[in-house]
Structure formats: structure tokens, C-alpha cells
N, C-alpha and C positions, 0 to 999 in steps of 0.2 A: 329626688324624684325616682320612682318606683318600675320599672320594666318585669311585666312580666311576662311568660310564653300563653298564649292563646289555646286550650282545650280542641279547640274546631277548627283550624286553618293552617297550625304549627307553628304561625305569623310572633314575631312577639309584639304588644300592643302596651301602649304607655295609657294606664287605667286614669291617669289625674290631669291628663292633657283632653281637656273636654271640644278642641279642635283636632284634634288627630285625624289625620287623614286614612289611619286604618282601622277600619271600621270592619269590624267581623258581616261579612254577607253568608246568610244559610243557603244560597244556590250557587256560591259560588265555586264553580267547579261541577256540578249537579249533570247539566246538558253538554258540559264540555269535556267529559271522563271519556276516554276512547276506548276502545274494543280488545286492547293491548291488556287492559289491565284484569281483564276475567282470562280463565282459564284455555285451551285452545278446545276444548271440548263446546264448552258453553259458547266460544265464539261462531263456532261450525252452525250452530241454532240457531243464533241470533241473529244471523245474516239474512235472514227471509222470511218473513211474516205471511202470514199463513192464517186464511179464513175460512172456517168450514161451515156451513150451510145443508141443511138437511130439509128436501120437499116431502111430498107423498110417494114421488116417484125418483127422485135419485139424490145422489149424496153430490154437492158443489163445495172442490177445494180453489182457493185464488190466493196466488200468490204473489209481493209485490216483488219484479226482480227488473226493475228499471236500469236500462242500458244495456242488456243481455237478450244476444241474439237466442231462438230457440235449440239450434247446435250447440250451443253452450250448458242446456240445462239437460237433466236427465227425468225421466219419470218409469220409475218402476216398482215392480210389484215384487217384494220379498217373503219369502215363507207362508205362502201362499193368499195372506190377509191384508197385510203390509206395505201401504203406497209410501214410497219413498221417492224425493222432488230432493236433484242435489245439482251441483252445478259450482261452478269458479267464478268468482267476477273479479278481472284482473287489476292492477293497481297502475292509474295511471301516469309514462312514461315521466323523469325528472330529468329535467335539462342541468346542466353543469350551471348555469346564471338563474336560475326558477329559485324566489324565495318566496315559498309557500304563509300563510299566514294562520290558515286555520284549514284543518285535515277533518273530517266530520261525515264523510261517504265509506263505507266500508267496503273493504276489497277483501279475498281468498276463498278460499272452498265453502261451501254450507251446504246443511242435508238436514231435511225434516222427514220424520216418518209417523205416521198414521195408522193404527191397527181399526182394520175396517170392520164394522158388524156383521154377524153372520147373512143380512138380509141383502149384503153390494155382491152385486155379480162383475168376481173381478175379472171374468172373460172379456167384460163388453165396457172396459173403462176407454174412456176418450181423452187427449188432451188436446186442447190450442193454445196460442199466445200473442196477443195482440196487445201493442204500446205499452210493452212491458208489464201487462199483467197473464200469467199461465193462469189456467183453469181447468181442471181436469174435473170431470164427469165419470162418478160411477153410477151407475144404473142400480136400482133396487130391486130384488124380486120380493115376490109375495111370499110371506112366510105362512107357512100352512099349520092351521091350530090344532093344539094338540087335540086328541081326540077323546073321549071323556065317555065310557062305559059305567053307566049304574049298576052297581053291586045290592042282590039282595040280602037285605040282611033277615038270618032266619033264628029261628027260638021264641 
């Protein structure tokens, strides 16, 4: 009888035992890959999901940061265009007898930024936050069109 190692799981699986209880699954592991395993950059990003929404009259960012008070979170304007939303969500307390079972909530710092169109007036941006979703409001001004002189053409 034949053992060989598995291409997709690392598992080794016995190919001529048509009962074998290990069966290659393609999601396994998929939903269950934690935030450890990307870079700390790319985790800083991934920690907050972020919707942006554009009316006639202002630009709408929402973002989900459930369980985080508004002291917690930051919202500011960098290099003059540049809405930046960053904030900590801390990881909660382990008691000495806690046998956790599945860890799936993501904790630590995150920072998204947004380089805003020349038309957001970022004097007059607003944010609130309520049941853990922020939303911040930038206002839009009217952009003024260019202005367009006919040239005669002579000869």
C-alpha cells in the first residue's frame, strides 16, 4: 500500500484506501487563515473596512470598527488631501484557565488613508460614530469649468 504526501494540505493521504478518512477539502483552512500570517503592514489595512460613497453634494466614508469606543479611533487630514481613520483595537484579556477555541476577531493598530479629489473641501469634513460604524463627511465644492476662449483663425 502506497502513502503519498498531498500537493494542497501537506497531509499525507493513502491514494488506494477508497475509505480514508482524509479527504483533501479546498476551504479547508480558507476562513480560518489568521491575520498573523500576512505581513504587519498589510495587517494595519486589513483591520478596517472602509466604504466610500460619492453623492452630488459630498463624499461618505463608513467604516466597520465594532467594539471601539470613538476615543479610540483617529480621523485626520494629512498632506493636505489625505483622510486618514486609524485607531487600536485591543486584544482581549487571557485568564491563566481560558482555553480559547477559535481566535477569528482581529486586534492591533489599523490606518486606512484616502487621497481626496481636488472638489472635497477638507476644511468642512465631519465625523460621527454610532454602533460602531464611523462615518466621516467630506463636503464637495463646485468645481468651476475651465473657461474656453475662441481663437480666430486667420489666412
Amino acid at each position: 500500500m502506497s502513502i503519498i504526501p498531498s500537493f494542497f494540505s501537506g497531509r499525507r493521504t493513502n491514494v488506494f484506501d477508497p475509505f480514508s478518512l482524509d479527504l483533501w477539502d479546498p476551504l479547508d483552512g480558507f476562513l480560518t487563515s489568521t491575520l498573523s500570517d500576512f505581513p504587519a503592514s498589510a495587517r494595519e489595512i486589513m483591520l478596517a473596512r472602509v466604504d466610500w460613497k460619492e453623492t452630488p453634494e459630498v463624499h461618505i466614508f463608513k467604516a466597520d470598527l465594532p467594539g471601539l469606543k470613538k476615543e479610540e479611533v483617529k480621523v485626520e487630514m494629512e498632506e493636505g488631501r489625505v483622510l486618514q481613520i486609524s485607531g487600536e483595537r485591543s486584544r482581549e484579556n487571557e485568564e491563566k484557565d481560558d482555553k480559547w477555541h477559535r481566535v477569528e476577531r482581529s486586534s492591533g493598530k489599523f490606518v486606512r488613508r484616502f487621497r481626496l479629489p481636488e472638489n472635497a473641501k477638507v476644511d468642512e469634513v465631519k465625523a460621527s460614530m454610532e454602533n460602531g460604524v464611523l462615518t466621516v463627511t467630506v463636503p464637495k465644492q463646485e468645481m468651476k469649468k475651465p473657461e474656453v476662449k475662441a481663437i480666430d483663425i486667420s489666412g
